[in-house]
N, C-alpha and C positions, 0 to 999 in steps of 0.2 A: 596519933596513930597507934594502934595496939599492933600488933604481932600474934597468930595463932597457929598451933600448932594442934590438929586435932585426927586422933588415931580408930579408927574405923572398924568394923568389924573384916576379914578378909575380902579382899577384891577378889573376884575370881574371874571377870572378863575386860577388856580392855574399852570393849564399850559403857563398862560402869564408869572408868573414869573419863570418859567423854561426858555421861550424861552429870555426871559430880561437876567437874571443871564448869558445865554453861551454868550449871542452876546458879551454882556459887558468883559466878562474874556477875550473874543476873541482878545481883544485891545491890542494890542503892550504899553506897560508899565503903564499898570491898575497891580494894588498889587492882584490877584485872590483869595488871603485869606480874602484880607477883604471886598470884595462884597460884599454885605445884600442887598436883593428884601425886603422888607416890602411888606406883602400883604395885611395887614389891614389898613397900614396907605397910601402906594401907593407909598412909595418912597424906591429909590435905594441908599444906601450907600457904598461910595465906595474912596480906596488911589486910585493915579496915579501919576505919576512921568511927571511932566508938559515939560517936553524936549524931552519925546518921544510921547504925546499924549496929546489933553488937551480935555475940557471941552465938547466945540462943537462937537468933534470928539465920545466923550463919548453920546451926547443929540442926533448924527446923526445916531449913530448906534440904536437907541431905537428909533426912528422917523423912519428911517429905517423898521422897524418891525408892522408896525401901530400904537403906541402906543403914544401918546401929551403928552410933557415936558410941563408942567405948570411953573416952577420955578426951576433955580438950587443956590445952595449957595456952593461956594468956599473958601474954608479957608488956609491958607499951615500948615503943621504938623510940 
């Protein structure tokens, strides 16, 4: 399992991190519990299991939605 941390361009309504939070669960081997939208700080936290999805695939689907990846950091758990 990796661990990511990825910091967003500003949120600015609370229904952007509604529509952020489904895309992202939506991922084929993203951990759906440990999702976190930050809306103050503008970053999504989130496990995934790097053999069935990885990083870009996580930044495409929130690029996807209009929303600019600024920075992601990847760690493994």
């Amino acid at each position: 399992m990796q661990k990511a941390t990825i910091q967003l361009e500003t949120l600015t309504c609370p229904s952007c991190l509604q529509k952020i939070d489904k895309a992202v669960k939506a991922l084929e081997g993203v951990d759906k519990e440990s999702v976190e939208v930050l809306f103050n700080s503008s970053k999504v936290k989130v496990n995934y299991d790097e053999e069935k999805t990885s990083i870009e695939e996580i930044e495409k689907a929130i690029t996807a939605l209009g929303y600019e990846v600024l920075k992601s950091r990847v760690k493994a758990l």
